[in-house]
C-alpha positions in Angstrom: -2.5 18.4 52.6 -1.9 16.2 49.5 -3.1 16.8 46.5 -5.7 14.8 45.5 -5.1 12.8 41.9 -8.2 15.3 40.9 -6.1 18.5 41.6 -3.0 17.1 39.7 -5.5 16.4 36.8 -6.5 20.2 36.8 -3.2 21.2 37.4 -2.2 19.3 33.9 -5.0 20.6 32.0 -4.9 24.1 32.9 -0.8 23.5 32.2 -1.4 21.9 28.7 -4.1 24.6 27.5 -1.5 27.3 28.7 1.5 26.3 26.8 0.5 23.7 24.2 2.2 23.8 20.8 -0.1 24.2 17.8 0.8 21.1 15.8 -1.1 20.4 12.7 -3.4 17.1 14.1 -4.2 19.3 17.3 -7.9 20.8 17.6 -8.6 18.9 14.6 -10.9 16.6 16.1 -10.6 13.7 13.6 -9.6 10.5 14.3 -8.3 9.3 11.7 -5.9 12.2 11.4 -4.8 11.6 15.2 -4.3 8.2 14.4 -2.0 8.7 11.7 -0.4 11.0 13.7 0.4 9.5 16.9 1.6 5.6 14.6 4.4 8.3 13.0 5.4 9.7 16.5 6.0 6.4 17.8 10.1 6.5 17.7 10.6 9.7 15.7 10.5 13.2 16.7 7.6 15.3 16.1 9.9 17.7 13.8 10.3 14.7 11.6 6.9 13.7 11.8 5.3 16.9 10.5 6.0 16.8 6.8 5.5 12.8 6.5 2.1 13.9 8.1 1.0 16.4 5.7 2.1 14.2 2.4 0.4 11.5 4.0 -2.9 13.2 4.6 -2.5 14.9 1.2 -2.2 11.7 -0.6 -4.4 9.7 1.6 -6.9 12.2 3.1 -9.7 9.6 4.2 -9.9 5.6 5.5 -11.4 4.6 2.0 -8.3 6.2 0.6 -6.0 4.8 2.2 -7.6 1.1 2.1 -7.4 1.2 -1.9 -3.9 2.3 -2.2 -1.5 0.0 -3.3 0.9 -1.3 -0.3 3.8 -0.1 -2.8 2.2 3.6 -2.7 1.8 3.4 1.3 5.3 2.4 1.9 6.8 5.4 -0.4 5.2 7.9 1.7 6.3 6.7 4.9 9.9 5.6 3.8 12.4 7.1 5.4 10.1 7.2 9.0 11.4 3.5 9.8 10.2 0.9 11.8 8.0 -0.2 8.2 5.9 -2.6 10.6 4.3 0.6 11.2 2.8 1.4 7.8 1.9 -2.2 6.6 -0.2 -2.4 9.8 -1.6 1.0 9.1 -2.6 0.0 5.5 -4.4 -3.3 7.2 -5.9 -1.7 9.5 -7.6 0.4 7.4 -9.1 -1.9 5.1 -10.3 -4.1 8.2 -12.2 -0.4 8.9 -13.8 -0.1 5.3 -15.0 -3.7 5.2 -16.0 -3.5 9.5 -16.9 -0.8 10.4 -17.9 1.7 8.0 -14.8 3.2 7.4 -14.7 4.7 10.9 -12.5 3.9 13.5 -14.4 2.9 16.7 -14.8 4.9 20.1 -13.5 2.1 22.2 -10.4 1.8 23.0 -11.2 -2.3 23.5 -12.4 -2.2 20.1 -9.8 0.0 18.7 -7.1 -2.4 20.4 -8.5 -5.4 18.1 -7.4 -3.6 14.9 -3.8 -4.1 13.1 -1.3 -2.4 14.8 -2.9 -0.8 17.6 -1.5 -1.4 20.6 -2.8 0.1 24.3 -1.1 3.7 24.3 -2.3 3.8 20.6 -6.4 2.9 21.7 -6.0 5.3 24.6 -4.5 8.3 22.4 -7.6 7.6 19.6 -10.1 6.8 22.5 -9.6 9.8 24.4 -8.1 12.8 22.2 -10.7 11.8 19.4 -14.0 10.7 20.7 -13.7 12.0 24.5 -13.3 8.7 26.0 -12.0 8.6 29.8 -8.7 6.1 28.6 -5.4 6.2 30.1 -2.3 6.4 28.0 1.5 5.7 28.7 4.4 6.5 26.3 7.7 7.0 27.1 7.4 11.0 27.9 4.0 10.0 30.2 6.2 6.8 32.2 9.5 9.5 32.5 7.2 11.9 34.2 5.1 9.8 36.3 8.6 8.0 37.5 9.8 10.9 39.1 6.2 12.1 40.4 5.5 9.1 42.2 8.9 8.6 42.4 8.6 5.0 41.3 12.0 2.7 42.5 11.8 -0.1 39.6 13.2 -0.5 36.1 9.9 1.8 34.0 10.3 -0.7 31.2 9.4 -3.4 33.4 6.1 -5.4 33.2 5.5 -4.4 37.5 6.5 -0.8 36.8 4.4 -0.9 33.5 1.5 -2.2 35.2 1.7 0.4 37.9 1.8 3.4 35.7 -0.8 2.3 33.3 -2.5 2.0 37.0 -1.7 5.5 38.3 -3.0 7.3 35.0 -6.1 5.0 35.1 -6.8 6.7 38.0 -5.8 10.2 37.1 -7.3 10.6 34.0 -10.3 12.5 34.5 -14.0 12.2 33.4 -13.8 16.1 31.8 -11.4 16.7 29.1 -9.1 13.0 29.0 -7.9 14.0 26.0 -6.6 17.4 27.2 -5.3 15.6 29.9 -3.1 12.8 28.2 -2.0 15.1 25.5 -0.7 17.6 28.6 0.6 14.4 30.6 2.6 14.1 27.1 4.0 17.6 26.7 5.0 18.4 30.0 7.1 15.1 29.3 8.3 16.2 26.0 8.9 20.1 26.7 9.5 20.1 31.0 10.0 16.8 32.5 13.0 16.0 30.1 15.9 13.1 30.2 18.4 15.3 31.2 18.5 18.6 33.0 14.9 18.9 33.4 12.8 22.3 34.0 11.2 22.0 37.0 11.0 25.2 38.4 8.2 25.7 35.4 6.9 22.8 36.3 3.2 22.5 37.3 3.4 19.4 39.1 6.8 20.5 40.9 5.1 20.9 44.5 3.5 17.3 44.1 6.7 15.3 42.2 7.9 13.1 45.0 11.4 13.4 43.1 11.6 17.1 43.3 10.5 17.4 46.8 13.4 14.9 48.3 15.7 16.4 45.7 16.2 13.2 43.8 15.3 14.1 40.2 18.5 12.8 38.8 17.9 9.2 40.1 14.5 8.7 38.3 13.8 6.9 36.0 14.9 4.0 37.1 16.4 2.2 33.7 18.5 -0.5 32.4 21.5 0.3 30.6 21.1 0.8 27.0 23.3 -1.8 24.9 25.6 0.0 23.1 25.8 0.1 19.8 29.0 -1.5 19.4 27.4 -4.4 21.2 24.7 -4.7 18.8 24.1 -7.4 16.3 26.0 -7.0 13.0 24.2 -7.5 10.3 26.4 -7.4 7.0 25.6 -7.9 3.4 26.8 -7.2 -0.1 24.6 -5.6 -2.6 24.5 -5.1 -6.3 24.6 -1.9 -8.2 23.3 -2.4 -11.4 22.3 0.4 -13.8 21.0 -0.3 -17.4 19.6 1.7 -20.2 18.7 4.2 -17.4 17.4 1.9 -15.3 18.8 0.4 -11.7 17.9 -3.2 -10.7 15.5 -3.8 -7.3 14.7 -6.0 -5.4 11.0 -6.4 -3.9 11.2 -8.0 0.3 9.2 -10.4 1.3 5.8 -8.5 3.0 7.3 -9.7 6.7 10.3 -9.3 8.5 13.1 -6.2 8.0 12.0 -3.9 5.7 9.2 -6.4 5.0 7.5 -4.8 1.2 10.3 -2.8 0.4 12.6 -2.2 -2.6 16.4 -2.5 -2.1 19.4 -3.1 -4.3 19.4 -6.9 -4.7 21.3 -8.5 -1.3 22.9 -11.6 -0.1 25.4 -12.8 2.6 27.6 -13.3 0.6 29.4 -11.7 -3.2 29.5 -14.7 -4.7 25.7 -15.8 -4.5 24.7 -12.4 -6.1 25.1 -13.9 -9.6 22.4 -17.1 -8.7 20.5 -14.8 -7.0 19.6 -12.5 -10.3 20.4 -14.9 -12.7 23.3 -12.8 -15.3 26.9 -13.2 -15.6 28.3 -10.8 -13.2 31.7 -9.4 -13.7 33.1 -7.9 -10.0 35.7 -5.3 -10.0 38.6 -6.3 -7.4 36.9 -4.0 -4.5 34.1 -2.4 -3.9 34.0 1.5 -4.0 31.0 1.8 -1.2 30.5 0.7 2.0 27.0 1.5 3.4 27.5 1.4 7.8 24.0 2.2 9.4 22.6 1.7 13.4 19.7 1.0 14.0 17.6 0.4 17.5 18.5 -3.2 17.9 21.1 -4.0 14.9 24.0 -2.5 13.0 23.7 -2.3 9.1 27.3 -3.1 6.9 26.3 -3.0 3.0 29.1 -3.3 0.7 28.1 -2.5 -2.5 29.3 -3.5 -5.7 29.0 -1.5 -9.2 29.3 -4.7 -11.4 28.9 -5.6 -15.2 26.9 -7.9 -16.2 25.7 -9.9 -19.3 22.6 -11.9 -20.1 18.9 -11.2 -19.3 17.1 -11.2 -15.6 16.3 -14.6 -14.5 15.7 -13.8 -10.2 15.7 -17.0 -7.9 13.6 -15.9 -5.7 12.9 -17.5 -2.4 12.5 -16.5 0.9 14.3 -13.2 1.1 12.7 -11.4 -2.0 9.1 -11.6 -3.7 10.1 -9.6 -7.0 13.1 -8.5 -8.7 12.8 -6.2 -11.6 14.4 -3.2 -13.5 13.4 0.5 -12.3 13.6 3.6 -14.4 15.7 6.4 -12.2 13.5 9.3 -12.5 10.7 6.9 -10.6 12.8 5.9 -7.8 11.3 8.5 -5.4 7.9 6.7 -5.9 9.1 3.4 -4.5 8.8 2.4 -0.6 12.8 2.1 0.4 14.8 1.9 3.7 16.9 5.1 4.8 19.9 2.8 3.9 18.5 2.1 -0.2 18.1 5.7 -0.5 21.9 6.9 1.2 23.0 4.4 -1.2 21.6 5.7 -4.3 21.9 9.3 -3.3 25.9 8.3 -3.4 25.6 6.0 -6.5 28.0 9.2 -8.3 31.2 7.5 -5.9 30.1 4.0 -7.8 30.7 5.5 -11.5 
């Protein structure tokens, strides 16, 4: 007899309260916390995650606090997570909740799906871990594992195969306990149902996985080739190093776009426009001394970067690339919202003496 989708919910319950990991915004019950928490996990690994997580909720342990930072402050304590989208949307988002809705975010997910930067998997996660709410989630753990349970035969990042697996857990997401649910869906995708090599013999949906059953594992999920990252686009750029009195010059981005709000050794396309750009005489040695290679999910990174003399006082052009340009004392450098990429570069500034 097949399992009903009722029995494979119990199954993933009882599985999740068995082995669940203890991570610091479990059994906490707060949304706010769980929000934070599952914006950070999106592309990083929970290992990463944790210590961003407990700065961030030691700096900013409530919605009010968080909606009166500055965006500068926000950014510093997520830099180094990536994808920066991320925490400006968090930072709106929580003043929309201070002047909305009382500083709370809602039970809905169809309300919670209206705010900056919350997206369906997002609403669900809040919805159901948070407030109890019978809301299906899918992230990439959750569509791996239900590929191969329902053995599904289409790309998973597809809109059809999307579509049916936001479907499926529609359906299996049960009225007691969602959030147990989702979050078990989740780490039997995370910690059993893995990429490669997965454990299924400790598997507590192995007798009802159509891929394990008809011994095709291996061939699910069905997904297009990743680009590789020689294919990707090259981005390159050449950057000043300027130090002083003690002090190293920044540049402030533009709130939108790549490392939208950001501070960053001043860039451009090109050497020579580096000297309109900041408005000194600039005096180049022959090479540079740095070269700053990076991939990202989508693009590759090639900084060169230039320790250069220069003489007059800062006059920026600024346009639409940067929104301030100023002079930074060192010592407050780790206070600043910077890429990964500003802070290699710095970190290495002694091989640009």
């Amino acid at each position: 007899m097949t399992p009903s989708f009722q029995d494979i919910a119990e199954h993933v319950v009882r599985d999740y309260r068995k082995r669940k990991r203890e991570l610091p915004w479990r059994n906490c019950g707060d949304a706010y916390s769980i929000w934070i928490s599952e914006i950070m996990l999106q592309q990083t690994r929970i290992a990463a995650v944790i210590p961003y997580y407990q700065r961030w909720l030691a700096r900013f342990p409530t919605v009010e606090s968080l909606a009166a930072a500055e965006l500068d402050d926000v950014l510093a304590h997520w830099s180094g997570l990536g994808y920066y989208s991320r925490a400006r949307n968090i930072h709106a988002c929580a003043k929309e909740l201070v002047a909305n809705y009382g500083a709370r975010l809602p039970q809905s997910a169809k309300e919670l799906r209206a705010l900056p930067g919350i997206g369906p998997y997002t609403a669900g996660a809040i919805s159901s871990i948070a407030y109890g709410q019978q809301e299906a989630l899918v992230d990439g753990n959750v569509a791996r594992l239900l590929s191969r349970v329902f053995a599904i035969d289409a790309d998973i990042k597809s809109s059809a195969a999307m579509k049916e697996l936001w479907r499926l857990c529609a359906e299996l997401v049960p009225a007691r306990a969602p959030g147990d649910f989702n979050q078990g869906l989740m780490e039997l995708g995370s910690l059993v149902c893995t990429p490669q090599n997965p454990k299924c013999s400790s598997c507590a949906l192995r007798s009802v996985c159509q891929a394990f059953t008809s011994n095709r594992v291996e061939q699910f999920p069905i997904v297009k080739k990743r680009i590789r990252d020689s294919d990707k686009t090259l981005l390159e750029s050449h950057a000043l190093f300027l130090r002083r009195r003690g002090k190293i010059l920044l540049a402030h981005r533009q709130a939108k776009g790549l490392y939208g709000g950001l501070w960053e050794l001043p860039q451009s396309c090109a050497r020579a426009q580096l000297g309109a750009l900041t408005g000194m005489s600039l005096r180049f040695p022959r090479a540079t001394s740095l070269v700053h290679e990076q991939v990202l999910s989508h693009r590759r990174l090639k900084i060169h970067v230039w320790p250069t003399a220069a003489s007059g006082s800062l006059r920026p052009t600024l346009g639409s690339s940067y929104q301030d340009m100023r002079w930074h004392a060192i010592e407050s450098l780790a206070e600043l919202g910077m890429s990964a990429a500003t802070r290699a570069i710095l970190k290495r500034s002694a091989e640009l003496e």
